[in-house]
C-alpha positions in Angstrom: 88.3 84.1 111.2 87.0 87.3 109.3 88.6 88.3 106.1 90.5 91.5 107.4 90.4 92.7 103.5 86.6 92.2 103.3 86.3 95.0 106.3 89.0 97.2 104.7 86.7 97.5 101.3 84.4 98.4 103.4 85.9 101.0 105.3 87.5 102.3 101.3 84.0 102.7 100.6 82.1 104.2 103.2 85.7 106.7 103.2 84.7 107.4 99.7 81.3 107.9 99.7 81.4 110.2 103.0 84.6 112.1 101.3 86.8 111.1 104.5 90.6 111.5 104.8 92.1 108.4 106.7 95.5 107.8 107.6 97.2 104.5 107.1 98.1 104.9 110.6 94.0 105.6 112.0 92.8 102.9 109.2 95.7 100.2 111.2 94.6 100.9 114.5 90.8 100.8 113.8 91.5 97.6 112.4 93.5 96.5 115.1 96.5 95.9 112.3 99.9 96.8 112.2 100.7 98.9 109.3 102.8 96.4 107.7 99.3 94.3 107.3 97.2 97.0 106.3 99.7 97.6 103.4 99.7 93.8 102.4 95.4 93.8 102.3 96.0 97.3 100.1 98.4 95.5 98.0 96.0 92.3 97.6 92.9 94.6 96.7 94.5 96.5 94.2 95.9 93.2 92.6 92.2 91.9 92.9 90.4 95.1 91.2 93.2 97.4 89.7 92.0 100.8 88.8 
């Protein structure tokens, strides 16, 4: 099963090089998440490379 945090770095990146604005709710339902899950893989990546 892909890692649904591998594709989110992803999509943090490309939104950051490209100077996007994404809403939690557009990045959930690109990702095919709930919102509630999108906010947990946030939580793990910024516990895995804090800023």
């Amino acid at each position: 099963m892909p890692d649904p945090e591998f594709g989110l770095k992803k999509i943090l990146e490309l939104q950051a090089r490209q100077g996007l604005t994404l809403s939690k709710d557009d990045l959930a339902a690109y990702m095919g998440v709930t919102i509630r899950s999108l906010n947990r893989a946030l939580k793990n990546i910024n516990t895995e490379c804090p800023e």
